[in-house]
N, C-alpha and C positions, 0 to 999 in steps of 0.2 A: 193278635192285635187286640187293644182294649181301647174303648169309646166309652165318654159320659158324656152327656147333656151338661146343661146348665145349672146351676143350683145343686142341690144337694140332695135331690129326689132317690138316689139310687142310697146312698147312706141310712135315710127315712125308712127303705123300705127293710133293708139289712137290720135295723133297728127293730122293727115292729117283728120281725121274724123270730129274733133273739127275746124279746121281751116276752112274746109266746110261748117259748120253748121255756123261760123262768119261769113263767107263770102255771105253765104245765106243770114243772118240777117241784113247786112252792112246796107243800105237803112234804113229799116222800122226797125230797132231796134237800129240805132246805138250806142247809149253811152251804153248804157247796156246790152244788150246780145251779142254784135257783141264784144266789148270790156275785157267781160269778158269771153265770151269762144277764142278770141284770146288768152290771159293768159293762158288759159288753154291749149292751144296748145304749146306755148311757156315753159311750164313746162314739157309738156311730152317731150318735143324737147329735154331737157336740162336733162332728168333720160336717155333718149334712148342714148345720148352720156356716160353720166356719165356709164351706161352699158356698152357701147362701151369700154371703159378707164378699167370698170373692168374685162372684156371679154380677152383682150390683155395681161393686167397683168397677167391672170391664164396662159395664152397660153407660154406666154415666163416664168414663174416658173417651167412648166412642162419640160422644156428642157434644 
């Protein structure tokens, strides 16, 4: 079974994990793993808003 919340918090946090893992690698991996788990961050970045955006539309349908 899989559960989220509302918004986009669980994306957020997928994101800052990946962005650390780049960050770590910057140096000693840069074209390649520093580059592509940037990406990767930059994609959850981009689902966690697009939640956001669908989060807000349910909120104000309800009312």
């Amino acid at each position: 079974m899989h559960s989220r919340g509302q918004g986009g918090e669980q994306e957020r946090e997928l994101a800052a994990r990946y962005r650390g893992w780049a960050d770590a690698l910057q140096f000693s991996h840069p074209m390649l793993s520093s580059s592509l788990l940037m990406e990767m961050a930059k994609t959850y970045e981009w689902e966690a808003n697009r939640h956001d955006t669908e989060a807000g539309v349910r909120r104000r349908l309800r009312h």
